[in-house]
N, C-alpha and C positions, 0 to 999 in steps of 0.2 A: 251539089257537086260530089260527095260523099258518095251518093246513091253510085253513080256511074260509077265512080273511080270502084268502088267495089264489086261491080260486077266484071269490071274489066281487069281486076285483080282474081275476082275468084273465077275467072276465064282464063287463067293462066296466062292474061295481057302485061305488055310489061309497063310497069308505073314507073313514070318519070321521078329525078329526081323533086321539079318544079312541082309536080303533084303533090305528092306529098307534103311539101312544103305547104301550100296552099289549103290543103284538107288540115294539119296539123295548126295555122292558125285559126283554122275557122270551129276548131275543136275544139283548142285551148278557151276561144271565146265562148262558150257554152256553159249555161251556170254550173252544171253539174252532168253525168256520164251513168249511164247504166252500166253493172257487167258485161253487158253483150256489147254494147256500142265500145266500152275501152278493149274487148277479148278483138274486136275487130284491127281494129287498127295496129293491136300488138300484134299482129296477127299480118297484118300488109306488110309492117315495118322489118317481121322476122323476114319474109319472104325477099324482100328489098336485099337488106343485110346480107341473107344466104347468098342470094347472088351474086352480091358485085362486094362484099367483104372477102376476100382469101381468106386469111389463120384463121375466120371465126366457121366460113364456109366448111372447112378442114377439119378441126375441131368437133361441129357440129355433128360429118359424119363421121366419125370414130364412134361417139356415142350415140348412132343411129337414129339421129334429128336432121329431119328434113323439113321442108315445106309443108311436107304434102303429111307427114307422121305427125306433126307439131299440132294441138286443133287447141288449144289456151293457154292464154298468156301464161301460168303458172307453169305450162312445159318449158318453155324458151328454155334453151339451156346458158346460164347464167356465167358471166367472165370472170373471173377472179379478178381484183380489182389492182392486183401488182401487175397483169398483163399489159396494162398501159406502158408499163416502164420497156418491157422487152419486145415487145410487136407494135408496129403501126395495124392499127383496127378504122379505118378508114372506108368509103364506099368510092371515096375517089381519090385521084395521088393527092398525097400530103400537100403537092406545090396550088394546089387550087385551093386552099384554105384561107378562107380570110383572116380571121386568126387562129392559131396553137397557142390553149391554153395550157401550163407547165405545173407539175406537180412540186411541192418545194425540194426532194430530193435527199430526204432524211438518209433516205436509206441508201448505204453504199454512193450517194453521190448521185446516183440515176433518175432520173426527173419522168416522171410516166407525160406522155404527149396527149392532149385532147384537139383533134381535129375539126374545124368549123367553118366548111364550105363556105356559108352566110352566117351572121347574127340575128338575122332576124326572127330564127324563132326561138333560143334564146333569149335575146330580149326580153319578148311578148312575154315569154312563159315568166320572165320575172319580173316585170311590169305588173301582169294582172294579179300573178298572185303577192307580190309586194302590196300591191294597193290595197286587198281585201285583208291581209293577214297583220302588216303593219301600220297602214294609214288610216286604218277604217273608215271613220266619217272624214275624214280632212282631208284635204284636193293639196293642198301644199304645210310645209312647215320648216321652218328655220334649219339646219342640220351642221351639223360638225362634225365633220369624218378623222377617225382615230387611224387611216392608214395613208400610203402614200396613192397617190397616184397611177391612171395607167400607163400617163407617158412616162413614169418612172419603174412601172413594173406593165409591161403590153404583157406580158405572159401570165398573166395573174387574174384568173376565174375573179376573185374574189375585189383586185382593182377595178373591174370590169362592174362587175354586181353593186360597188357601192360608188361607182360615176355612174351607173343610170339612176342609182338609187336619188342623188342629189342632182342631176342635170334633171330629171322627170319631177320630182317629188318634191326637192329644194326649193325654200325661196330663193330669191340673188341675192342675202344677203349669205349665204352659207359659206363655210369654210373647209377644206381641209387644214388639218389639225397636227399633218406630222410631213416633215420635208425632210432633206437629204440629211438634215441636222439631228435629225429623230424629231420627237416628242417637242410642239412649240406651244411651250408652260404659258408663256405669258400672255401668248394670244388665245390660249383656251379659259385663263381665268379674265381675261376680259370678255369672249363670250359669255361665261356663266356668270360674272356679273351682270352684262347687260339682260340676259334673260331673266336671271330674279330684278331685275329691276324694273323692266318693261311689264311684265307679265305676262309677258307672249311666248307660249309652250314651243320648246326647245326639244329636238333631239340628237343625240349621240350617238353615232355610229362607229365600232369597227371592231378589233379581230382583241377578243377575250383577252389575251397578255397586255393589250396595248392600255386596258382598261386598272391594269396591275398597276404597271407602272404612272398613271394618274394618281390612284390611290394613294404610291410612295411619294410624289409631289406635293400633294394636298399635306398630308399628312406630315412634310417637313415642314410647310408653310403655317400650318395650323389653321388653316381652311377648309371650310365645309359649306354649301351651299343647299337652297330649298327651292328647287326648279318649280315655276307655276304647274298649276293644275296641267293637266293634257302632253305633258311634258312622256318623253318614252328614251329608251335607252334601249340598243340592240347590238347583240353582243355574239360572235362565231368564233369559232373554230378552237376553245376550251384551249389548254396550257401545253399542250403535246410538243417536246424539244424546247422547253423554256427552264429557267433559271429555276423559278419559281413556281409550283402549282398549289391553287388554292380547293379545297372544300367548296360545292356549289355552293352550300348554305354560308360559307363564310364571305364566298363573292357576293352574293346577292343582298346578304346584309351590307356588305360595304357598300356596295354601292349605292346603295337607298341613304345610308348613312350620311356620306358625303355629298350626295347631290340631289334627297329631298325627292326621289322619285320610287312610289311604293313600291314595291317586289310585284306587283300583278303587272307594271307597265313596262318591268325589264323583261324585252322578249329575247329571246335565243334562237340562233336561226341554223339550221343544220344541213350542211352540204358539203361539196368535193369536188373536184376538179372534173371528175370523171363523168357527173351528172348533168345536167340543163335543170335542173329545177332543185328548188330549194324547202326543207321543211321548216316551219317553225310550231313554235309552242304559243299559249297565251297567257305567260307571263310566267312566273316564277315564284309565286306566294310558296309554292310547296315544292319541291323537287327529290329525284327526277320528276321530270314536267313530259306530259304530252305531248310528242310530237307527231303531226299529222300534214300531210301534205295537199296538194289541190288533185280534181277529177281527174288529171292526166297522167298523174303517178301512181304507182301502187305500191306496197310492200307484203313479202313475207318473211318470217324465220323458219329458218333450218335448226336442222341438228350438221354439224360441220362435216361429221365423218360419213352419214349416210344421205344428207342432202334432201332427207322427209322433212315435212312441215312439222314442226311444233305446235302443237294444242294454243289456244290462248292460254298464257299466263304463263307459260314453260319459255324458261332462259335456253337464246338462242342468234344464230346468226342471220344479220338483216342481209334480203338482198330485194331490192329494189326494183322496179322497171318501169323506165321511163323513157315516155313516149318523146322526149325531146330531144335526145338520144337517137336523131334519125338517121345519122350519119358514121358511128360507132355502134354500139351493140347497147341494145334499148334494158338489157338486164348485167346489173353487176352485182356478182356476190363483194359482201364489204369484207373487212376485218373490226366491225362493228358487232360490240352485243347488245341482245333486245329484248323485250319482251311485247307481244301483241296486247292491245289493251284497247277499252270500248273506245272509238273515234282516234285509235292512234298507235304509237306504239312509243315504251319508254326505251330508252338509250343508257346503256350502263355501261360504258366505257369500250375498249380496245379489248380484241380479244384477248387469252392469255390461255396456257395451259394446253389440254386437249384439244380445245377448241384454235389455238393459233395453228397447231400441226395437221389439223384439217385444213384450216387455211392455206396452208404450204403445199400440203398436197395437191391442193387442188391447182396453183399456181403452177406446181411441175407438171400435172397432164395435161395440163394447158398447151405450155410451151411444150412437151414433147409433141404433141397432136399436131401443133400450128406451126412451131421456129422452121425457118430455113425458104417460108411461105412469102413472106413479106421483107420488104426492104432490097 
């Protein structure tokens, strides 16, 4: 299917949305991607984009990126990742969306919008690489999710990611672990009773803070548990707008501490609203930890202010491109620092400094280029 659709793409044919779609899961399913074969598709996807995106169309030529000038992925010209909040970046109206995923809206109030024709390659793409990154050998396993729901948050990437996580991956004895009440203590410590008592490996899922505030529970109660073998703990999106921030090394101790699950089996999983696909690490004995993502994603670093690639090893801003992404703009510059490293790249917080006012800049010739295009 591939074969065609790319000749009929590099014939200047125009590719369906349903195409792409289709070539996209049948890529995702492929164990692994040469350069050429992911330059290709970034490569349909921009062309896709260009044409039936406006601000990004617009954008693109100001800084004289077209179709036909673009020839690898590494050209794509990349969105600053605040643009979510000020333009709709869509390839069709917003009202065809099956869902709009919402940013939380730190900033100024403004919630950046991700637009999502279908789920279904979403899904897939965190399906398959969920299975190989976090389940590895095991087809199913008990689960306890540390957030709410998506009927309680439909807007939420992240409610989304962790109801396939336990509708696919869960047994039916699994639980969500926090309702409208917040945090429910007494049915998480009868999970983790039952699990050291059964000795049937247990995992906990949900978002970094939510795992703080377990810590302060246990820790009043004077409880500490030693999950069976096989047992894993997976934890997103770090302390960012919380009460509290901890030290990696100090989270990851604790939580080994209190719940008997060694540091190599606490994974960290690193994403965004913005994205379809997710990266993780393989565990946390040491940190910063390795994060590396599946064949359908890529990354580089910049320098912020002139947008050249960083050497391996040179601190720098991550921007991404992913191919899941079919439907907004397959590359976002973040406000993420990195460093490129063999099989991955480390994560060293938010930018700050030079590097954030690069960020900004890049945010306003964004919106000068694109505002007044959309909506």
């Amino acid at each position: 299917m591939w074969i065609g659709m790319r000749d009929k793409w590099k014939g200047a044919g125009k590719v369906t949305q349903q195409e792409i779609i289709e070539s996209l899961l049948q890529f995702i399913n492929q164990e692994t991607s040469t350069e050429e074969e992911f330059n290709e598709h970034a490569l349909m996807l921009f062309a896709y984009q260009y044409e039936n995106n406006l601000p990004y169309r617009t954008y693109c030529m100001q800084k004289g990126k077209t179709a036909r000038t673009v020839k690898t992925w590494r050209d794509i010209p990349a969105v600053p990742i605040n643009a979510f909040k000020e333009l709709t970046l869509s390839c069709v109206s917003p009202e065809q969306a099956e869902r709009v995923f919402m940013t939380s809206g730190t900033t100024r109030g403004v919630r950046g919008k991700h637009y999502h024709p279908t789920l279904s390659v979403y899904d897939h793409s965190m399906i398959v690489n969920f299975r190989k990154r976090f389940m590895k050998e095991r087809d199913k396993i008990k689960m306890g999710i540390l957030f709410p729901t998506e009927e309680h948050m439909p807007n939420s990437s992240l409610a989304h990611y962790l109801a396939l996580a336990v509708n696919v991956f869960g047994t039916e004895d699994s639980h969500y672990l926090v309702d409208r009440d917040g945090l429910n203590m007494d049915r998480l410590l009868a999970e983790l009773e039952q699990a050291e008592q059964s000795g049937e490996p247990y995992a906990l899922l949900g978002a970094s803070f939510s795992f703080v505030h377990v810590f302060e529970e246990l820790a009043k109660r004077g409880k500490t548990f030693r999950l069976p073998e096989g047992s894993r703990i997976l934890d997103t999106g770090g302390f960012k707008n919380q009460s509290r921030e901890m030290d990696l090394d100090e989270f990851y101790d604790t939580l080994s501490a209190y719940l008997g699950v060694p540091r190599r089996e606490c994974i960290n999983m690193y994403g965004m609203t913005e994205l379809s696909t997710q990266f993780y690490d393989d565990g946390n004995e040491t940190v910063p930890s390795v994060k590396s993502g599946p064949h359908w994603i890529r990354t580089r670093v910049i320098h912020p202010l002139t947008g050249e690639e960083m050497s391996k090893g040179e601190r720098g801003v991550l921007v991404h491109c992913d191919l899941g992404n079919f439907n907004s703009v397959t590359t976002i510059l973040t406000e993420d620092m990195g460093v490129e490293t063999d099989g991955g790249f480390l994560l060293l917080g938010r930018v700050q400094g030079a590097e954030a006012k690069g960020c900004s800049m890049a945010v306003e010739e964004f919106i000068r280029a694109a505002k007044g295009t959309s909506e």
